[in-house]
C-alpha positions in Angstrom: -186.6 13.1 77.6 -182.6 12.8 78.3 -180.3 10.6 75.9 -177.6 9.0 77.6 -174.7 8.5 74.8 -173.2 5.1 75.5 -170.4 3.3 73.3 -169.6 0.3 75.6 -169.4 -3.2 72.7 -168.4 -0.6 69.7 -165.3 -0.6 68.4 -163.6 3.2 67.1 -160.6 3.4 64.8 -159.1 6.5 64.8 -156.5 7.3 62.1 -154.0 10.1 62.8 -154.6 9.6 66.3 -150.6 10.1 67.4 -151.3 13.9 68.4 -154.0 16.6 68.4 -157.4 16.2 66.9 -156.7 12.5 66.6 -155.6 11.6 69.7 -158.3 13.6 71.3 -161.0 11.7 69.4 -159.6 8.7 70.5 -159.8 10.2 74.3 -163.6 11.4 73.6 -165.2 8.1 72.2 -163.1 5.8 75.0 -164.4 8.5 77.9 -167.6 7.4 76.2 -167.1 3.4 76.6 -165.9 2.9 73.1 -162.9 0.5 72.5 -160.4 2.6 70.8 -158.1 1.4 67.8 -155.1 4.3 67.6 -153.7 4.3 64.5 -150.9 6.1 62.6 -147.6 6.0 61.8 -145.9 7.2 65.4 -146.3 3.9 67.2 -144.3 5.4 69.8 -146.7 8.1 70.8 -149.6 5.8 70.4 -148.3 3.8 73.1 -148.3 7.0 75.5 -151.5 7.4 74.6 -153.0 4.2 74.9 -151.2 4.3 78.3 -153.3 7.5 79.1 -156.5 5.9 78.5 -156.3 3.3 80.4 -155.1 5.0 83.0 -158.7 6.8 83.0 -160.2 3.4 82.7 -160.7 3.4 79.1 -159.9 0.6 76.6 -157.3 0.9 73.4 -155.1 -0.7 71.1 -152.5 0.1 68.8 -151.8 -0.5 64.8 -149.4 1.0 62.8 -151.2 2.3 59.5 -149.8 4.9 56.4 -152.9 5.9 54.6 -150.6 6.6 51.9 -150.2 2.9 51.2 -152.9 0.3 50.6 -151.0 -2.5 51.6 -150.9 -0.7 54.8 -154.3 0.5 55.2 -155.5 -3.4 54.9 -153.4 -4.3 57.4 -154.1 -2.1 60.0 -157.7 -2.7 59.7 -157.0 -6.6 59.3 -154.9 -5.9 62.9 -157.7 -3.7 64.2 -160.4 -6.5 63.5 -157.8 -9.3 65.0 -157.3 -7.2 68.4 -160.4 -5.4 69.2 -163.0 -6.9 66.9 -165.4 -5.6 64.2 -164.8 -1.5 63.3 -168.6 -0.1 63.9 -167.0 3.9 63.7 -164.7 5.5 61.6 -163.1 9.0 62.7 -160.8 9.0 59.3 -158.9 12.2 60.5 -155.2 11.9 59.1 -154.2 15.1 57.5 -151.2 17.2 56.4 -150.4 20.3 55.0 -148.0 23.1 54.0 -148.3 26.8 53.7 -147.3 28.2 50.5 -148.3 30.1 47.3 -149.4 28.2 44.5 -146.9 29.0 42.2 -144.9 28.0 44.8 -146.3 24.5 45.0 -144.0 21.3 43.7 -145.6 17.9 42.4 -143.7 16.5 45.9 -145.7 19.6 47.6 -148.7 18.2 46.2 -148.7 14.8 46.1 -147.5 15.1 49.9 -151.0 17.0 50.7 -153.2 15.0 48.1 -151.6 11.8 48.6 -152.7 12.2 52.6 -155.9 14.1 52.9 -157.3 12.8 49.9 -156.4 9.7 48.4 -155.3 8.5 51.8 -158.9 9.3 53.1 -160.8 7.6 50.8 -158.7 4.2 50.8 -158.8 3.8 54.2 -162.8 4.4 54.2 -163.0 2.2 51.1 -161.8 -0.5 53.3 -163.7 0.2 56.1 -166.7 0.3 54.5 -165.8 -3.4 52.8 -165.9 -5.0 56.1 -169.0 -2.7 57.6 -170.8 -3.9 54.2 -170.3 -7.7 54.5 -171.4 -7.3 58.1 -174.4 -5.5 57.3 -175.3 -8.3 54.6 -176.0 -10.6 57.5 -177.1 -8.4 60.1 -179.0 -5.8 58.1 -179.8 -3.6 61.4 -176.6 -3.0 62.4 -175.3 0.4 61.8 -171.6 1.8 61.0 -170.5 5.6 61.5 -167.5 7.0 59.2 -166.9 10.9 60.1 -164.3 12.1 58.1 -162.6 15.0 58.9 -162.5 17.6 56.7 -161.9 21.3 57.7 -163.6 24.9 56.8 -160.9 24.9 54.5 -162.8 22.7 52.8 -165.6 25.3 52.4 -163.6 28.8 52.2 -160.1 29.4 50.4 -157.6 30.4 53.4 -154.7 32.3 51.9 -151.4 30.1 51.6 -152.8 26.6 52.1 -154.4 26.7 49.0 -153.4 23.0 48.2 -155.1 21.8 52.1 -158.5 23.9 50.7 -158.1 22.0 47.6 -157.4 18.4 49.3 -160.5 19.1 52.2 -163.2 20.0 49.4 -162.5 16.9 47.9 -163.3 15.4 51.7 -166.5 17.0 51.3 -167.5 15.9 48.0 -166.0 12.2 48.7 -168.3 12.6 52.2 -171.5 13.2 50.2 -170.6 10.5 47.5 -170.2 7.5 50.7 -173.1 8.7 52.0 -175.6 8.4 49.0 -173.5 5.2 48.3 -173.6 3.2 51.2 -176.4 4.5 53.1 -178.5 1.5 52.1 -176.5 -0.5 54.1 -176.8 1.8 57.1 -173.3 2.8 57.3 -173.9 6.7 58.1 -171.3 9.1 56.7 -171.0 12.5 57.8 -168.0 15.1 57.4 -166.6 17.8 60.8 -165.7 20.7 59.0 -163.7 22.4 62.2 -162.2 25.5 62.3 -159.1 27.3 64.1 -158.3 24.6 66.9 -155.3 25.3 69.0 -153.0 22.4 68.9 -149.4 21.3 69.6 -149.1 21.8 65.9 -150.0 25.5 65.8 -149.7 26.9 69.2 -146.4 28.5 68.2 -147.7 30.2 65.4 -150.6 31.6 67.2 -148.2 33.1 69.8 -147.1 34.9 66.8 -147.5 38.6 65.4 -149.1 36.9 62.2 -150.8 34.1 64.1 -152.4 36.8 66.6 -153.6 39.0 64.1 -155.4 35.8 62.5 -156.7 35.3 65.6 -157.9 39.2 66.1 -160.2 38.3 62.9 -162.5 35.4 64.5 -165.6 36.2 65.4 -164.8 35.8 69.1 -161.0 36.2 68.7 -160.0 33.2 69.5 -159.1 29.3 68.6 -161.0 26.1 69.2 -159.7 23.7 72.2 -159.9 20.0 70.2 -162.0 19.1 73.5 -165.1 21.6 71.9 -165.3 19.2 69.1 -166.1 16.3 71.4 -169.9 16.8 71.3 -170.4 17.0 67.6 -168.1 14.1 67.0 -169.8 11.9 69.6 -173.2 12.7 68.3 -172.2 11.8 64.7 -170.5 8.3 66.2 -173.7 7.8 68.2 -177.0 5.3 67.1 -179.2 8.2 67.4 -177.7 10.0 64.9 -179.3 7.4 62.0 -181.2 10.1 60.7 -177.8 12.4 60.0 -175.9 11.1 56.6 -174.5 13.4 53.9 -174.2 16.2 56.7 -170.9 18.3 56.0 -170.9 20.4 59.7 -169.0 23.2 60.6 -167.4 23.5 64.2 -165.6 26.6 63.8 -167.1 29.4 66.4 -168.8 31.5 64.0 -165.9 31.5 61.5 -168.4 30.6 58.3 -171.1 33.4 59.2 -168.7 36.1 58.8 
């Protein structure tokens, strides 16, 4: 029996979807039929890539958003809602980081990291999940994804970053928390946990001494292309995955089984 995934009438908001993992999740669900919200701060590069999706046929629109202010978080979903319609999948993917040693680490240092993967992680899914919830009241069938996205990170201290590790196990825990919270109103919460992905933020670095040697110690020796996340994160948008909630999944070529 084949399952033909098909997203044509739902509705995506991506957060952080100016550049890498973002904007290729935004590229992945619209491929799929989805109507794609873009939303970050760069509303400049959202409009280049709104401009590349429909170019491939695809539907999107664009809203400003800071996760690191309410006030803005409600009005870009308030936006979303007015130009696209009802959100029916979260990818909350916004994330930062810096790499230094922890005695290293400044309150602006942390509240820069917590303030983003964290804080602004769980307002912006807060608020999602208001509007999924009141819709679910009177439709009590229809379903909601949020897939937020964490990082292995999450799961394993990587030297330097140890502030990232702290704010992405805290987008673990806060995945499992939704989950067992909202999952009577069938709004299915689930957590990517990827690995190494090569990006426009990083490629540099991995063209590095340091950055190859990291590299040398993967279990195939090399990074992720954001396109080999495009199966789990469609899966996890996708009705079929009902039975899925809670799940904190690693993408990361092996990387955890070491």
């Amino acid at each position: 029996m084949g399952i033909e995934v098909n997203f044509e009438g739902k509705i995506a908001l991506v957060t952080g979807a100016s550049s890498g993992l973002g904007a290729r999740f935004a590229k992945a669900l619209a491929g799929a039929g989805a109507q794609v919200v873009l939303a970050s701060r760069r509303v400049d590069r959202l409009k280049e890539l709104r401009a590349e999706i429909e170019a491939d046929g695809g539907a999107a629109h664009v809203v400003t958003l800071d996760v690191t202010d309410l006030a803005s978080i409600k009005s870009a979903l308030a936006h979303a809602e007015t130009e696209a319609g009802p959100i029916d999948i979260l990818v909350n993917n916004s994330g930062v980081s810096t790499t230094q040693r922890l005695l290293d680490v400044s309150p602006e240092d942390y509240a820069y990291v917590m303030d983003t993967n964290l804080r602004g992680s769980f307002f912006v899914a807060q608020q999602a999940a208001k509007r999924m919830i009141q819709r679910a009241k009177g439709d009590p069938k229809k379903q909601h994804r949020i897939i937020n996205i964490a990082s292995v990170a999450g799961l394993r201290v990587l030297p330097q970053i140890g502030v990232y590790c702290m704010s992405k196990a805290g987008v673990v825990q806060m995945t499992k928390a939704m989950a067992v919270e909202w999952g009577k109103y069938n709004i299915n919460v689930n957590a990517i946990c990827p690995g190494y992905i090569s990006t426009e933020i990083n490629e540099e670095y991995f063209a590095t001494e340091q950055g190859k040697k990291l590299i040398d110690m993967l279990p195939r020796k090399r990074p992720g292309k954001p396109e080999d996340l495009d199966g789990l994160l469609l899966l996890l948008a996708a009705e079929e995955s009902h039975f899925i909630n809670g799940a904190i999944i690693t993408a990361d070529d092996g990387m955890m089984a070491q």
